[in-house]
C-alpha positions in Angstrom: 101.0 26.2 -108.8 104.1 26.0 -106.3 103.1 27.5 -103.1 106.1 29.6 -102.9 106.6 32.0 -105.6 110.5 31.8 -106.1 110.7 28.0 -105.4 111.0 26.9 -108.8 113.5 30.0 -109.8 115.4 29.8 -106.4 116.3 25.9 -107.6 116.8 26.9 -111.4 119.0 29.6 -110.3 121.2 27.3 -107.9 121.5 24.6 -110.5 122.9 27.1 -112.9 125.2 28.3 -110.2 126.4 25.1 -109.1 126.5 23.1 -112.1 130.9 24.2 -112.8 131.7 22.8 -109.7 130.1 19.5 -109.7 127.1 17.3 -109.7 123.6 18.9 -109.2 120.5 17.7 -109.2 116.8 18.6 -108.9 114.0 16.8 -106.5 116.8 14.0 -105.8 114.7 11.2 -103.5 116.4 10.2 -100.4 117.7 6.8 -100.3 115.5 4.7 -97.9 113.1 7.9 -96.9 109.9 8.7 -98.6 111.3 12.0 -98.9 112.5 14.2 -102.0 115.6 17.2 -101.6 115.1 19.9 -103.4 118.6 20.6 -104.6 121.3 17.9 -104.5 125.0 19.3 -105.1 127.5 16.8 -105.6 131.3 18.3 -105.5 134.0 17.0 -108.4 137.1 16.0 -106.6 139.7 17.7 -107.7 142.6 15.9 -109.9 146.2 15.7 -109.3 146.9 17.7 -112.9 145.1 20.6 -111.6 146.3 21.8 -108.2 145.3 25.4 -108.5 141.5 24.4 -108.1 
């Protein structure tokens, strides 16, 4: 059991969120740290044919 109640929904609820605009991942492990993030957001770049966005 996750010691705070929302945790797992919070992180659920941002991936859903997030996941139109780019790359997002869940419990993403540092690079070189013994440490995990909880949410990793990743932005697409945006293309030439598509100025507006």
């Amino acid at each position: 059991m996750t010691r705070i109640p929302f945790d797992q929904l919070a992180k659920e609820f941002l991936q859903e969120l997030l996941a139109p605009f780019g790359q997002v991942e869940r419990s993403f492990e540092v690079p070189g740290e013994p440490q995990f993030v909880d949410v990793w957001f990743q932005p697409t770049t945006p293309t030439a044919s598509n100025p507006e966005r």
